[in-house]
PyMOL Python script that loads the backbone (N, CA, C, O; Angstrom):
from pymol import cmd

cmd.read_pdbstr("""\
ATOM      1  N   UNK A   1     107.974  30.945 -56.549  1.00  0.00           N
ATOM      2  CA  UNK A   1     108.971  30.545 -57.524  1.00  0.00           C
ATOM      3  C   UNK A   1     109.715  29.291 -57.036  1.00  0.00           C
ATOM      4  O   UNK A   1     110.141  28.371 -57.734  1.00  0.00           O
ATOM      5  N   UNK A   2     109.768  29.394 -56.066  1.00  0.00           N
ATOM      6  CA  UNK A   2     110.905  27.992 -55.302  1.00  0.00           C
ATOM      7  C   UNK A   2     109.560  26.420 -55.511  1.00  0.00           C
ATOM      8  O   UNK A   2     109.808  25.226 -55.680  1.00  0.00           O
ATOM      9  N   UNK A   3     108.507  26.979 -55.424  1.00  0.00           N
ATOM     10  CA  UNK A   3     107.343  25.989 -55.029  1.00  0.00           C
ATOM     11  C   UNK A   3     107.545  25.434 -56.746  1.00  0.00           C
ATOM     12  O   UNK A   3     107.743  24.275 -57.112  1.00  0.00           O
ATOM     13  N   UNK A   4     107.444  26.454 -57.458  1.00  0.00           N
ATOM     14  CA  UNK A   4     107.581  25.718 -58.914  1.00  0.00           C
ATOM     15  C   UNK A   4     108.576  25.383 -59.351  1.00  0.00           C
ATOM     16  O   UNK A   4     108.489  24.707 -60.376  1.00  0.00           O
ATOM     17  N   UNK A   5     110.205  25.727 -58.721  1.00  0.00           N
ATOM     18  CA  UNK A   5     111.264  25.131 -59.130  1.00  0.00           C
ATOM     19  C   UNK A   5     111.235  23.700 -58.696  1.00  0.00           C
ATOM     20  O   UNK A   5     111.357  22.859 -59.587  1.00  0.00           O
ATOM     21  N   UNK A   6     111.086  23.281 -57.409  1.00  0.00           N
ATOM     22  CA  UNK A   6     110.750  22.059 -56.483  1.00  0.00           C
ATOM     23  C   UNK A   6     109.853  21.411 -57.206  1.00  0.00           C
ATOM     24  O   UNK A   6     110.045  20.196 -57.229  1.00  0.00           O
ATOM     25  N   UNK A   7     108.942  21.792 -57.804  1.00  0.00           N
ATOM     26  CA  UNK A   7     108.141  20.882 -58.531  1.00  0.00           C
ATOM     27  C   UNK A   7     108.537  20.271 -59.850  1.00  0.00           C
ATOM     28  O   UNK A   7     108.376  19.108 -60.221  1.00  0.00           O
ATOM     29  N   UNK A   8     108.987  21.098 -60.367  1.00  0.00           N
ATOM     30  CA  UNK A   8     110.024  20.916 -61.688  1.00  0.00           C
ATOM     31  C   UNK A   8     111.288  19.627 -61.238  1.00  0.00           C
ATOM     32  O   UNK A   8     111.622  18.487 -61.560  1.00  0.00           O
ATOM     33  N   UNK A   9     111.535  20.354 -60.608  1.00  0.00           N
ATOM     34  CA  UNK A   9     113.072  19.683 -60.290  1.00  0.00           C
ATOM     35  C   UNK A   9     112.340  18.053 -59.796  1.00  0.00           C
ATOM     36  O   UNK A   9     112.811  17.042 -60.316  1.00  0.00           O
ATOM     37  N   UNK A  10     111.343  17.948 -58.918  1.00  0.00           N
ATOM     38  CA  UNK A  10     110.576  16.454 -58.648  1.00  0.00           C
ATOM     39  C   UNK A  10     110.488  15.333 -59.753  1.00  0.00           C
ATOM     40  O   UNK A  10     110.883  14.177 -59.909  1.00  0.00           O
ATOM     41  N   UNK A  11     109.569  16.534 -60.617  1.00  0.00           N
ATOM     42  CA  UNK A  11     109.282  15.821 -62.256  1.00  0.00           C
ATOM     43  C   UNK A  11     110.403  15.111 -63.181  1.00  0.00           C
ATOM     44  O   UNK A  11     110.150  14.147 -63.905  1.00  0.00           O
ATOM     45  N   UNK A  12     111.753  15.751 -63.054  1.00  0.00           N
ATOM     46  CA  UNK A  12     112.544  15.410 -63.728  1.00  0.00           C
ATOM     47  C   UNK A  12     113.042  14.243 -63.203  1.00  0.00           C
ATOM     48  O   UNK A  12     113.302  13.263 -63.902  1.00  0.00           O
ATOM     49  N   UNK A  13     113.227  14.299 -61.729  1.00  0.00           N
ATOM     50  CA  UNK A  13     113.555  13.453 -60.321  1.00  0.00           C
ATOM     51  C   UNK A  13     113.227  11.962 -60.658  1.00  0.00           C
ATOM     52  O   UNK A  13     113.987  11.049 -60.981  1.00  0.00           O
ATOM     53  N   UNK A  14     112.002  11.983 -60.503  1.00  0.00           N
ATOM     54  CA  UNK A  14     110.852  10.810 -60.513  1.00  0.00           C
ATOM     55  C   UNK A  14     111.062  10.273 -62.292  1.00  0.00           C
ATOM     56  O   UNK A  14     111.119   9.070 -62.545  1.00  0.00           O
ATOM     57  N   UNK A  15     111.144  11.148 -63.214  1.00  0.00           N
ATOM     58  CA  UNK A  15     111.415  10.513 -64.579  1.00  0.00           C
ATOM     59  C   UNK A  15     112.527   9.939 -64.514  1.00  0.00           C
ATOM     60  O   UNK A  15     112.453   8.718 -64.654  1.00  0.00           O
ATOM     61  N   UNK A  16     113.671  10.408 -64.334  1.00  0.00           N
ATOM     62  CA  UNK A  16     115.153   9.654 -64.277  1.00  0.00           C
ATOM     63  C   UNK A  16     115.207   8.235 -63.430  1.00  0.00           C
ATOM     64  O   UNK A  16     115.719   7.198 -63.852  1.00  0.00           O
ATOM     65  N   UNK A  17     114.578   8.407 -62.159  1.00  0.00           N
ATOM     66  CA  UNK A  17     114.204   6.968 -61.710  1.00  0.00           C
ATOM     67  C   UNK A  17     113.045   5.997 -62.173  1.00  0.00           C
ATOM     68  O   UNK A  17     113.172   4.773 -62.203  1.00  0.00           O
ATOM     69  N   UNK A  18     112.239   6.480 -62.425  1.00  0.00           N
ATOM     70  CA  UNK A  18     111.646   5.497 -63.410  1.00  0.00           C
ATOM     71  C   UNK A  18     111.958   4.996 -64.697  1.00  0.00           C
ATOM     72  O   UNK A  18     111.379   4.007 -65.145  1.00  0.00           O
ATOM     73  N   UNK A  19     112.957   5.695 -65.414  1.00  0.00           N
ATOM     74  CA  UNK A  19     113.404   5.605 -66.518  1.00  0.00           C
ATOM     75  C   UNK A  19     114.872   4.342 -66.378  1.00  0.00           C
ATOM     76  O   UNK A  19     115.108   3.551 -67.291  1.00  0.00           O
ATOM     77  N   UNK A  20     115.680   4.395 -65.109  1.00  0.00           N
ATOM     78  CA  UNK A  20     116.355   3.842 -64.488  1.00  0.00           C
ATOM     79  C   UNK A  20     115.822   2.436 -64.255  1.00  0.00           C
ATOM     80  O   UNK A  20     116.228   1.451 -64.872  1.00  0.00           O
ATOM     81  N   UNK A  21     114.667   2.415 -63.101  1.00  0.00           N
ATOM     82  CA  UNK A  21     113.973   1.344 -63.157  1.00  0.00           C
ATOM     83  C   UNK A  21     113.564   0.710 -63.963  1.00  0.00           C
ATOM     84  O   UNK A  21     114.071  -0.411 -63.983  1.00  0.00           O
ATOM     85  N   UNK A  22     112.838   0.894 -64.693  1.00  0.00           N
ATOM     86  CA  UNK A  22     112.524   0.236 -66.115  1.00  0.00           C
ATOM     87  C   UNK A  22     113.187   0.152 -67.152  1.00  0.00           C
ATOM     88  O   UNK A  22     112.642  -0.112 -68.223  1.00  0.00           O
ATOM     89  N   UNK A  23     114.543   0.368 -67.035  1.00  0.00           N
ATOM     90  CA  UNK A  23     115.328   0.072 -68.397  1.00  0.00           C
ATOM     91  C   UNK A  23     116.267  -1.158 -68.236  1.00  0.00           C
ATOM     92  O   UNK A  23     117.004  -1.265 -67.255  1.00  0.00           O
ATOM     93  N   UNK A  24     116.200  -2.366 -69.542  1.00  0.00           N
ATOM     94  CA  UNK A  24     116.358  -3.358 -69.352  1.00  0.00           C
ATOM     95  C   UNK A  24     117.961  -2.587 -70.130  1.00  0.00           C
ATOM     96  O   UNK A  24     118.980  -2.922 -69.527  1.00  0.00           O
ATOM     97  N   UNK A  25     118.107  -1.957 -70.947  1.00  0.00           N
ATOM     98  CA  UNK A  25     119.519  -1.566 -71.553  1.00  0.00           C
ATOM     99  C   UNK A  25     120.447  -1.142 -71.241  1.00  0.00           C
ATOM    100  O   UNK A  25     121.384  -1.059 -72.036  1.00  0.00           O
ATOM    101  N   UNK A  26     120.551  -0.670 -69.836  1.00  0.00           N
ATOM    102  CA  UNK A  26     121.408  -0.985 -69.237  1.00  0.00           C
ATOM    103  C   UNK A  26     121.905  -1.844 -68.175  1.00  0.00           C
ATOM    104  O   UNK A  26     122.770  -1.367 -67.441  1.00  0.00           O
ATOM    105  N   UNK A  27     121.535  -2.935 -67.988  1.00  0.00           N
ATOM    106  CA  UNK A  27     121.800  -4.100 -67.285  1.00  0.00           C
ATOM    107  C   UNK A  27     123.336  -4.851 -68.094  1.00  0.00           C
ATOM    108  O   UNK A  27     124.166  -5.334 -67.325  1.00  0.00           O
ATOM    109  N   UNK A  28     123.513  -4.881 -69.055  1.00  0.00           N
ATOM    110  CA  UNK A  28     124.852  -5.596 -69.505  1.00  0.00           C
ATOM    111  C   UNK A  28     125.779  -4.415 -68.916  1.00  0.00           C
ATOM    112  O   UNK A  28     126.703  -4.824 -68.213  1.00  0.00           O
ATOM    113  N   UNK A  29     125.697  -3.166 -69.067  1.00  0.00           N
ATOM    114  CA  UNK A  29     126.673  -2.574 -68.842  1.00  0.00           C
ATOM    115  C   UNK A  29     127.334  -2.286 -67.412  1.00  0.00           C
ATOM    116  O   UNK A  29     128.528  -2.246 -67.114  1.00  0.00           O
ATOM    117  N   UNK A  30     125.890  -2.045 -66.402  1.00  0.00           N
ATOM    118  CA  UNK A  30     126.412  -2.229 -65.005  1.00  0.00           C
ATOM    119  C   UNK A  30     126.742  -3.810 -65.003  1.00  0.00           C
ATOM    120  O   UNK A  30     127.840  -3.985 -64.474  1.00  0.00           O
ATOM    121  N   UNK A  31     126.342  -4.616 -65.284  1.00  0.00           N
ATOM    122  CA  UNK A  31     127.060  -6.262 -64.984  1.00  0.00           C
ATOM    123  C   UNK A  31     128.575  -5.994 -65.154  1.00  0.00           C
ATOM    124  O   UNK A  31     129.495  -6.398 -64.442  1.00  0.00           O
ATOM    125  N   UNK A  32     128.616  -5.309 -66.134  1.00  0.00           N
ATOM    126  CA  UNK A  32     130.456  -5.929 -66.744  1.00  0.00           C
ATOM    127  C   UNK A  32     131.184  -4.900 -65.423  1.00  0.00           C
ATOM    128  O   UNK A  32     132.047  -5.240 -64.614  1.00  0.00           O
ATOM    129  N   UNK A  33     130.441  -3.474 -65.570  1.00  0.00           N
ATOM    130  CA  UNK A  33     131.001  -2.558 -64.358  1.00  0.00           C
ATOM    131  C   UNK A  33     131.355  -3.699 -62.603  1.00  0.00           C
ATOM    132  O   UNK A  33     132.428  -3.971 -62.064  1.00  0.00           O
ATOM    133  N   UNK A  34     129.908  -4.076 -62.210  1.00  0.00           N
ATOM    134  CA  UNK A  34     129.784  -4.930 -61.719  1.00  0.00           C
ATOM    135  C   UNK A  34     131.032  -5.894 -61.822  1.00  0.00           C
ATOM    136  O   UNK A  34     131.947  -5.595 -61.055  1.00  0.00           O
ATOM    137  N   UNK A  35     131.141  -6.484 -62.252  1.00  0.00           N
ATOM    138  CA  UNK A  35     131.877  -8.092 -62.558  1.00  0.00           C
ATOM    139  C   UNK A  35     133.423  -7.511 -62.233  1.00  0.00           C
ATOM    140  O   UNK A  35     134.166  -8.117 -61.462  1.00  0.00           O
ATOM    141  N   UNK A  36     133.825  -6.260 -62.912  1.00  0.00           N
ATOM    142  CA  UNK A  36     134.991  -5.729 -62.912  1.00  0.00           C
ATOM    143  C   UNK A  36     135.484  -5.415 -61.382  1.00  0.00           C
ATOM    144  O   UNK A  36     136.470  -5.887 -60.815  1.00  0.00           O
ATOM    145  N   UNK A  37     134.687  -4.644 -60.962  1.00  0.00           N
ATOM    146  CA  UNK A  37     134.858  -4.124 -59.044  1.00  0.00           C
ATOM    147  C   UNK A  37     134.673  -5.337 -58.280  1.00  0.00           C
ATOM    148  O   UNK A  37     135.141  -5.249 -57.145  1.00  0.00           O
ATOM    149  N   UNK A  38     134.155  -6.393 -58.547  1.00  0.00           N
ATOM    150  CA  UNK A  38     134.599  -7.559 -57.644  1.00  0.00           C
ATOM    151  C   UNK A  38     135.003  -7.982 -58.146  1.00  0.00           C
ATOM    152  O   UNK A  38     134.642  -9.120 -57.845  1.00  0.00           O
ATOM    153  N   UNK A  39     135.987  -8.120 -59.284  1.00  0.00           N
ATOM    154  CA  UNK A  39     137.310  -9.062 -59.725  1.00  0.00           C
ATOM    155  C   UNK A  39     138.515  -8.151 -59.058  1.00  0.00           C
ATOM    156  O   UNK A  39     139.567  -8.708 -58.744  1.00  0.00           O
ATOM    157  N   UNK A  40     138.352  -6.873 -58.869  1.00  0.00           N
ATOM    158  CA  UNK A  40     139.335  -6.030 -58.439  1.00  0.00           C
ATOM    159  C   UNK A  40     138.779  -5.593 -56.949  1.00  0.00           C
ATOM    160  O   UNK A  40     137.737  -4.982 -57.187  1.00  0.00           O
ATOM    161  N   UNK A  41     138.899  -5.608 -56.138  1.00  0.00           N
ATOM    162  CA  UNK A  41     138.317  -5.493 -55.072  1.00  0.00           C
ATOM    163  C   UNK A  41     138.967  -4.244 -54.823  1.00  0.00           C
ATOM    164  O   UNK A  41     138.286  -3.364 -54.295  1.00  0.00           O
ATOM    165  N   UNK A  42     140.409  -3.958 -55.165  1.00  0.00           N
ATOM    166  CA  UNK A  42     141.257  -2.561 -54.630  1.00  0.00           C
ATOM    167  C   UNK A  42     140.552  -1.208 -55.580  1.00  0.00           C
ATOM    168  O   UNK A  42     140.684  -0.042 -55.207  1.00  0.00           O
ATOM    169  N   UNK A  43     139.991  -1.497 -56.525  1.00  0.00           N
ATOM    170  CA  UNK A  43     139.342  -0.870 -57.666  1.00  0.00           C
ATOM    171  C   UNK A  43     137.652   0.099 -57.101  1.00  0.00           C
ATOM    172  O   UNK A  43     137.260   1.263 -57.183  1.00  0.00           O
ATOM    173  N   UNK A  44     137.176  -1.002 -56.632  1.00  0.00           N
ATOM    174  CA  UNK A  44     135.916  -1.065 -55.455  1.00  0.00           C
ATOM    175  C   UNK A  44     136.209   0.291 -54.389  1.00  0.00           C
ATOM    176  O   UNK A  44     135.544   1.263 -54.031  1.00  0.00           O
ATOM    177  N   UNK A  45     137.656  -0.257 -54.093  1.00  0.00           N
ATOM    178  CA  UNK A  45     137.777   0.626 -52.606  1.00  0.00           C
ATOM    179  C   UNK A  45     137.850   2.068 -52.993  1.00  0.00           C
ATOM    180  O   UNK A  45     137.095   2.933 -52.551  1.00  0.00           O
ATOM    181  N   UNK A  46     138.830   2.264 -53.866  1.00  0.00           N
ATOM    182  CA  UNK A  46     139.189   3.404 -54.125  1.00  0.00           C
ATOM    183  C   UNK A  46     138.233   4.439 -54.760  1.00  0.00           C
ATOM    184  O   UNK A  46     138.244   5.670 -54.741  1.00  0.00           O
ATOM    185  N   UNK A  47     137.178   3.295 -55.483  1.00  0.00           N
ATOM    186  CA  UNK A  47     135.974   4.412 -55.717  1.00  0.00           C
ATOM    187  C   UNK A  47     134.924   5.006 -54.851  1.00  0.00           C
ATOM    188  O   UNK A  47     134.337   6.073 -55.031  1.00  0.00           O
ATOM    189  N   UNK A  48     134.706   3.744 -53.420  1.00  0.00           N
ATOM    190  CA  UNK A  48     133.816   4.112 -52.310  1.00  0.00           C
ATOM    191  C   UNK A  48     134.801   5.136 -51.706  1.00  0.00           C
ATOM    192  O   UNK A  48     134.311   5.951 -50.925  1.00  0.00           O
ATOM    193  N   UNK A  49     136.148   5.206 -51.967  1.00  0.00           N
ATOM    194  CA  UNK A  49     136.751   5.977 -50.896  1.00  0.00           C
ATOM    195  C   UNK A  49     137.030   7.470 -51.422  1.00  0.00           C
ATOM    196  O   UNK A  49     137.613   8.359 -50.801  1.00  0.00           O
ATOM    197  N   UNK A  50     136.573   7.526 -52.488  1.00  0.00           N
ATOM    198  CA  UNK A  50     137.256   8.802 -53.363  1.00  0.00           C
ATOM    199  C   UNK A  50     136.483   9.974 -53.077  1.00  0.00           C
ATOM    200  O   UNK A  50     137.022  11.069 -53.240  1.00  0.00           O
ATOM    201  N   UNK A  51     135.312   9.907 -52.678  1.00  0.00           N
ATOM    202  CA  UNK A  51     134.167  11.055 -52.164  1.00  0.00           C
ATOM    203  C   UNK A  51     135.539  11.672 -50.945  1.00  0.00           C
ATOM    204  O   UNK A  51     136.360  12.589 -50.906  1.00  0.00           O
ATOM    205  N   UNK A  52     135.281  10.961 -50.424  1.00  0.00           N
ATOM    206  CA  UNK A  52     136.137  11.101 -48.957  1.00  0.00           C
ATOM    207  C   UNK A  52     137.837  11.656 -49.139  1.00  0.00           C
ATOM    208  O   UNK A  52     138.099  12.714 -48.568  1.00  0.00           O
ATOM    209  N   UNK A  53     138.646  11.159 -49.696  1.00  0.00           N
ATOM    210  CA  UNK A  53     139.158  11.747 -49.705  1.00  0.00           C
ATOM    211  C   UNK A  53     139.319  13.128 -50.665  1.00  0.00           C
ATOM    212  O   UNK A  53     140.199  13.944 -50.389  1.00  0.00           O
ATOM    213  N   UNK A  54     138.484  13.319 -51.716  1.00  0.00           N
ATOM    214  CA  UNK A  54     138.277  14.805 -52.037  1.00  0.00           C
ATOM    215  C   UNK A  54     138.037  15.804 -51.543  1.00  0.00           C
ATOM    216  O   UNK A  54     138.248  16.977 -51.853  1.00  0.00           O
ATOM    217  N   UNK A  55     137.328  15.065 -50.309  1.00  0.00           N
ATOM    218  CA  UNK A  55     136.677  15.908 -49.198  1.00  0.00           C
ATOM    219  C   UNK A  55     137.452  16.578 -48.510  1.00  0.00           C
ATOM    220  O   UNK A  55     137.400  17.796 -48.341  1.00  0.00           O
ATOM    221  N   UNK A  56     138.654  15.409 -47.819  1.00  0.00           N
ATOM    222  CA  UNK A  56     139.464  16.098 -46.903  1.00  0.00           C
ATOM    223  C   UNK A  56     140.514  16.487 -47.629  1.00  0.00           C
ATOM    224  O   UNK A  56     141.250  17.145 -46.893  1.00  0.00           O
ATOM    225  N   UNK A  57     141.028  16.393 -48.905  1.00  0.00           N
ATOM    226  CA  UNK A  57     141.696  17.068 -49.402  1.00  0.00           C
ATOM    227  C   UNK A  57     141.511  19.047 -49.339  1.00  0.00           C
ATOM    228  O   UNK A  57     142.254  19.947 -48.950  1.00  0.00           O
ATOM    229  N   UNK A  58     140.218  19.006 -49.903  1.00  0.00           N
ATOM    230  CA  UNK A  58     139.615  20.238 -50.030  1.00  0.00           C
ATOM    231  C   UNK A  58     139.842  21.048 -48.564  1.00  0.00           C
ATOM    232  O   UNK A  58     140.096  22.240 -48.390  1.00  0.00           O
ATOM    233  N   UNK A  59     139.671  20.044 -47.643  1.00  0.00           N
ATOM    234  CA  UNK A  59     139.342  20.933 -45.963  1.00  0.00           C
ATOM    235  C   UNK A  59     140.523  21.027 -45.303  1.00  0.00           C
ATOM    236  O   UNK A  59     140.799  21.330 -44.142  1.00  0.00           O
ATOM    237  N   UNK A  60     141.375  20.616 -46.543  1.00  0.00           N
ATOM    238  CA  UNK A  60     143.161  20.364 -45.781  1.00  0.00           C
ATOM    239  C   UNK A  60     143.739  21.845 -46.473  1.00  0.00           C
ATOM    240  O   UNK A  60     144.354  22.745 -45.901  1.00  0.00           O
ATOM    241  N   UNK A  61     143.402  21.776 -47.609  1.00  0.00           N
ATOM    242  CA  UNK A  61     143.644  23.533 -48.596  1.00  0.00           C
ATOM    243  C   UNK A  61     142.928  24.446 -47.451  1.00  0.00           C
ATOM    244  O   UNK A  61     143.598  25.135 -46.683  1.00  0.00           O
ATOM    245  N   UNK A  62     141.923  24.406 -47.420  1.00  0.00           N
ATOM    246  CA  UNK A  62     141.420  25.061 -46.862  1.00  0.00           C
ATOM    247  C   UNK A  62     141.537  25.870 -45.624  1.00  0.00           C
ATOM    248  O   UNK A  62     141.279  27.033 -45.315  1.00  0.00           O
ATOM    249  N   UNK A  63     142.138  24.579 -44.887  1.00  0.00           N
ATOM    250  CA  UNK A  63     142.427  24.992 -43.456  1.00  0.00           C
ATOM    251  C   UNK A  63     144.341  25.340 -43.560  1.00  0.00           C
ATOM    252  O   UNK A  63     144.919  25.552 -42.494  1.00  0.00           O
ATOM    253  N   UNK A  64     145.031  25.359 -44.683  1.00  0.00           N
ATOM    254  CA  UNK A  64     146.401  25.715 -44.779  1.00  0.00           C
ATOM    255  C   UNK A  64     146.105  27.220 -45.512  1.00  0.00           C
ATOM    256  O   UNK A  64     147.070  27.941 -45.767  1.00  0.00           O
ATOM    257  N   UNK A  65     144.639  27.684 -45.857  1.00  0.00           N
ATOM    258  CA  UNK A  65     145.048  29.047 -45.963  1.00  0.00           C
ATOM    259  C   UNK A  65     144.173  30.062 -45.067  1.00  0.00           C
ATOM    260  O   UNK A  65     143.855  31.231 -45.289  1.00  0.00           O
ATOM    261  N   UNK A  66     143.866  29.127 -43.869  1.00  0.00           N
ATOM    262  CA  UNK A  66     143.189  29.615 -42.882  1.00  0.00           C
ATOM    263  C   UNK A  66     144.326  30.013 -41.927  1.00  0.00           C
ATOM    264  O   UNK A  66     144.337  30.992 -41.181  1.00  0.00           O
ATOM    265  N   UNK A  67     145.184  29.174 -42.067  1.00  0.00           N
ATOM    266  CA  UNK A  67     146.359  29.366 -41.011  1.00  0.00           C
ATOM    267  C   UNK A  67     147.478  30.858 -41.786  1.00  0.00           C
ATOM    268  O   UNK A  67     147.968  31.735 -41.075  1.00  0.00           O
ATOM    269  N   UNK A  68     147.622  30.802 -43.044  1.00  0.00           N
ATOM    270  CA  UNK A  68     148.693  31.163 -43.327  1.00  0.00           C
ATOM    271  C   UNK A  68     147.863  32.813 -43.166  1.00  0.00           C
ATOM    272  O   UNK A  68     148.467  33.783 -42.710  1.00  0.00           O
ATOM    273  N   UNK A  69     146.489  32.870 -43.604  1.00  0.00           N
ATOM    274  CA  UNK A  69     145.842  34.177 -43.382  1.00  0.00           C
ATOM    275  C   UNK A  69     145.995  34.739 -42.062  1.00  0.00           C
ATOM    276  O   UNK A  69     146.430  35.890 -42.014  1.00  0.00           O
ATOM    277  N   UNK A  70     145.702  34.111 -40.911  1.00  0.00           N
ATOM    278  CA  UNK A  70     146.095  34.320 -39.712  1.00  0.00           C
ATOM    279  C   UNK A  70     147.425  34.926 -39.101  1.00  0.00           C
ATOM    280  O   UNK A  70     147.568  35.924 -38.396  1.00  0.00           O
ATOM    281  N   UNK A  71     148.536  33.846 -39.679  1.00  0.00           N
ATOM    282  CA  UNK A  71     149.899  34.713 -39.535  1.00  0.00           C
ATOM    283  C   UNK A  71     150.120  35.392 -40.231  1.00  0.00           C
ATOM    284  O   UNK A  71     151.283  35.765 -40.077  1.00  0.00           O
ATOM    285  N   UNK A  72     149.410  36.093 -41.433  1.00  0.00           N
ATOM    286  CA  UNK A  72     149.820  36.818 -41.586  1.00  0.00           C
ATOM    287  C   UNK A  72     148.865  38.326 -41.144  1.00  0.00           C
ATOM    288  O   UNK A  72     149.287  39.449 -41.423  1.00  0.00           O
ATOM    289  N   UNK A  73     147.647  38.104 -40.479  1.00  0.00           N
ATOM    290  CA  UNK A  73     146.942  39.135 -39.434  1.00  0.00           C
ATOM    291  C   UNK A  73     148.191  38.977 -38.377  1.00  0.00           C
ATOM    292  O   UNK A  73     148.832  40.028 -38.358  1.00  0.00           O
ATOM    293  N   UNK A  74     148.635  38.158 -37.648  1.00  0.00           N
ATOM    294  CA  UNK A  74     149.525  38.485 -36.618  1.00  0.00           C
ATOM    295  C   UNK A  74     150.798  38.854 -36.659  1.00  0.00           C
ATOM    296  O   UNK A  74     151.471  39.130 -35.667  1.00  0.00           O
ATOM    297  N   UNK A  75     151.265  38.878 -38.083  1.00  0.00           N
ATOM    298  CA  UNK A  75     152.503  39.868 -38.522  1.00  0.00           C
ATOM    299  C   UNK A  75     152.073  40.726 -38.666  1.00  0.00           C
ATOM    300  O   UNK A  75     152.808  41.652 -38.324  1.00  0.00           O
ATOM    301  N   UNK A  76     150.920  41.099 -39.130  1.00  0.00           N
ATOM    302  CA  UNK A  76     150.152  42.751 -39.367  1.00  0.00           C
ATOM    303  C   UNK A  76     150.083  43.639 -38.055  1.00  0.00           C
ATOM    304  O   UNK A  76     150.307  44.835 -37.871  1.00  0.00           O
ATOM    305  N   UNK A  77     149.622  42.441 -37.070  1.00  0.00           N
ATOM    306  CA  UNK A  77     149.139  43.467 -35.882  1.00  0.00           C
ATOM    307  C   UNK A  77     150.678  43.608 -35.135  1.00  0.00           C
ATOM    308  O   UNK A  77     150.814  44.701 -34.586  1.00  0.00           O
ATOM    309  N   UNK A  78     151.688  42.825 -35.035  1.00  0.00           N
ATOM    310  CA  UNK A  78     152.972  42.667 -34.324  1.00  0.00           C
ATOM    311  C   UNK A  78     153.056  44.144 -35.075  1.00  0.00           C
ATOM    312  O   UNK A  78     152.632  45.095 -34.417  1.00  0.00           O
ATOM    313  N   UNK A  79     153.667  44.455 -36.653  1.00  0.00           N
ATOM    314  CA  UNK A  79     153.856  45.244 -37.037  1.00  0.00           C
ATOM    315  C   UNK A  79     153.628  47.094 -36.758  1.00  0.00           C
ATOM    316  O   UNK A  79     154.288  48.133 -36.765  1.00  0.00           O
ATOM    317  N   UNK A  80     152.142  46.574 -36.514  1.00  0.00           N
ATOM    318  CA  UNK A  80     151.349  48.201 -36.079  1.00  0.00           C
ATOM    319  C   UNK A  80     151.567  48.474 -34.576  1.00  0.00           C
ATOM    320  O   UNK A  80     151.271  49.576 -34.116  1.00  0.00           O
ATOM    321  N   UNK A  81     152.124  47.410 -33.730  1.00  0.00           N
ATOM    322  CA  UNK A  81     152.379  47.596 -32.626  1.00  0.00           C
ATOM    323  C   UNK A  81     154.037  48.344 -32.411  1.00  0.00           C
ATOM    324  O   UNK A  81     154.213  49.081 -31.440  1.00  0.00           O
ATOM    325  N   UNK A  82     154.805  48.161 -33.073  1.00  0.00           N
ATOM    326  CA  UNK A  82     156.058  48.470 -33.238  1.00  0.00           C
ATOM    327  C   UNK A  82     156.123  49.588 -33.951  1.00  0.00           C
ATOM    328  O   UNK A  82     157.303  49.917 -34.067  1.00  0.00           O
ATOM    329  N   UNK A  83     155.426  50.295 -34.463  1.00  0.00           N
ATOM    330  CA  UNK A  83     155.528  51.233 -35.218  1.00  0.00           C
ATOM    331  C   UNK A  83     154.988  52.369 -34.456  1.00  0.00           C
ATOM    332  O   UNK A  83     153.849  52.424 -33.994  1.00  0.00           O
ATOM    333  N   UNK A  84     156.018  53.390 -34.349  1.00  0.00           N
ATOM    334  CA  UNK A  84     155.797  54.822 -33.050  1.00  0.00           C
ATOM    335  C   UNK A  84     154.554  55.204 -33.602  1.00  0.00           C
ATOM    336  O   UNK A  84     153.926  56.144 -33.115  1.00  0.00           O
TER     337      UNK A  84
END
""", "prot")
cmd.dss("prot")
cmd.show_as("cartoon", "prot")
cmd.util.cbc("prot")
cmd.orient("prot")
């Protein structure tokens, strides 16, 4: 099943880039895209940079409820220790 999903998933793969490659109809539209990100260069940045910071946004949540889970296992265990 994976051998025929992989194959599937190739087919579609290889059409979208060839379909990409060979299409003259969208060339005006990446130009103007184009033309726009180097007239704005800060425009440019913020889009190469935006992967990245989603990223560490996500691993910053992440790791603030890694911590808060923790203290609150070590108020749990303080707790059961104090208790006759």
């Amino acid at each position: 099943m994976l051998v025929v999903a992989t194959g599937i998933a190739s087919l579609i793969g290889a059409g979208i880039f060839i379909a990409v490659l060979q299409s003259e109809w969208m060339t005006g539209g990446f130009s103007s895209i184009a033309r726009f990100m180097f007239g704005k260069p800060v425009w440019a940045i913020i889009a190469a940079t935006s992967p990245l910071a989603a990223a560490l946004l996500v691993g910053y949540g992440y790791m603030q409820r890694a911590i808060r889970g923790r203290a609150a296992r070590r108020a749990g265990a303080a707790d059961a220790e104090t208790r006759p």
